[in-house]
C-alpha positions in Angstrom: 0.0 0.0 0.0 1.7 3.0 -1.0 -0.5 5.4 1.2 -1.6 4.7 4.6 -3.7 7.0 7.3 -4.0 6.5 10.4 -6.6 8.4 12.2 -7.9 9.2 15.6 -10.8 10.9 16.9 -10.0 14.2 18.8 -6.1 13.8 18.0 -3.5 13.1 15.4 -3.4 11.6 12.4 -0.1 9.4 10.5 0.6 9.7 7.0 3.0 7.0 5.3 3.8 6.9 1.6 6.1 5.1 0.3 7.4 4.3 -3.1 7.7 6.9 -6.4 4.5 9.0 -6.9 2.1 11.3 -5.6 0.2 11.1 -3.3 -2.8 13.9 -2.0 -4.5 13.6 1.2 -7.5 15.8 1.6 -8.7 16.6 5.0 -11.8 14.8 4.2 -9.3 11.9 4.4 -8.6 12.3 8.0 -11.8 11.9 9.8 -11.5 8.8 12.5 -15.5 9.3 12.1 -17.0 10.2 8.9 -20.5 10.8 10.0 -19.5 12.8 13.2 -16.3 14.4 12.1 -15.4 17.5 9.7 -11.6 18.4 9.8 -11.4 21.8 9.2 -7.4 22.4 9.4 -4.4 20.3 9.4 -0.4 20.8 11.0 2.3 19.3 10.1 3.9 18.7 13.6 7.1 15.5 12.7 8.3 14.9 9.5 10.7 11.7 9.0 11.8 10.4 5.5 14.6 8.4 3.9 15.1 9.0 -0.3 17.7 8.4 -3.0 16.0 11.6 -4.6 14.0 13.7 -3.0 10.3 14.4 -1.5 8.8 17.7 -1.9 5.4 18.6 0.4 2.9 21.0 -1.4 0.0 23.1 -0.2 -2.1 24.9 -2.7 1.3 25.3 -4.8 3.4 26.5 -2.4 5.9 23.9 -1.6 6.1 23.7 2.2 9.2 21.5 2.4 12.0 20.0 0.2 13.5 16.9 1.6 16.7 15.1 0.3 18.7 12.1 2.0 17.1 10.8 5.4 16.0 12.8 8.7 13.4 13.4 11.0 12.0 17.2 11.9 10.0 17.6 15.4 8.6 20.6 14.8 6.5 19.8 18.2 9.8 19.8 20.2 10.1 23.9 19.3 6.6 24.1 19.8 6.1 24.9 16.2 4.0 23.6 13.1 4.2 24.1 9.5 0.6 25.9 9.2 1.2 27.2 5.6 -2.5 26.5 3.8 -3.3 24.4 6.3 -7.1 24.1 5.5 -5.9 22.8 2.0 -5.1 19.3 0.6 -1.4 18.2 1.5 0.2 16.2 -1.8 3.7 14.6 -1.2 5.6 14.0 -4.0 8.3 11.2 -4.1 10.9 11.0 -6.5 12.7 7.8 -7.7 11.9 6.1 -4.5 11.4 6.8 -0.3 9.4 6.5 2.0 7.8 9.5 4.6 6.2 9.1 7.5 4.0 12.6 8.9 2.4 13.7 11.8 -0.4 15.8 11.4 -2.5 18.1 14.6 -5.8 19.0 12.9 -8.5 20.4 14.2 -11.8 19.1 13.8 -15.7 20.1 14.3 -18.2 17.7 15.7 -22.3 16.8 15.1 -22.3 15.7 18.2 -22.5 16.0 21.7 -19.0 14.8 23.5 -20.6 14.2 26.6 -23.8 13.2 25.9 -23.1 11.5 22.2 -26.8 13.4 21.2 -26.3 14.6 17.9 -26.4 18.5 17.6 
């Protein structure tokens, strides 16, 4: 699988691709809940990738980051996020070959109720 998300409700989601192409992830895509979620903004809080090319992050067409050889990034460890168009779709582009994991904060509206569960 060359794209995988892994979602939770009320915190973070994981992105993985892996392998030459690209790959968009709309924030429709990162609902743990698709009848009681609607993610409205997502961060990029960790970055971590290993390529023999490079891996370039978009947001509507601005390139956010450009990343060559292997590393990590914890922007969470400055207390930081890359928030650049961060209601917009995020499209990672691999080169040749790689793999990148991301960690994404996003912020999310709810239909329902969290303490009651009655929908709103």
């Amino acid at each position: 699988m060359p794209l995988e998300l892994t979602n939770s409700l009320r915190n973070h989601s994981i992105a993985r691709a892996t392998g030459p192409g690209t790959y968009t992830i709309a924030l429709t895509d990162l609902r743990k809940n698709t009848t009681t979620e609607t993610v409205t903004t997502a961060d990029i809080k960790r970055i971590v990738w290993s390529t023999n090319a490079n891996i370039s992050i978009v947001r509507n067409s601005v390139e956010l980051v450009s990343l060559h050889n292997t590393g990590e990034m914890r922007f969470d460890d400055w207390n930081h996020s890359i928030a650049n168009n961060n209601n917009q779709s995020i499209v990672i582009t691999i080169v040749t070959g790689g793999t990148i994991v991301v960690e994404l904060s996003k912020q999310s509206t709810f239909n329902v109720d969290p303490v009651t569960g009655a929908t709103l």
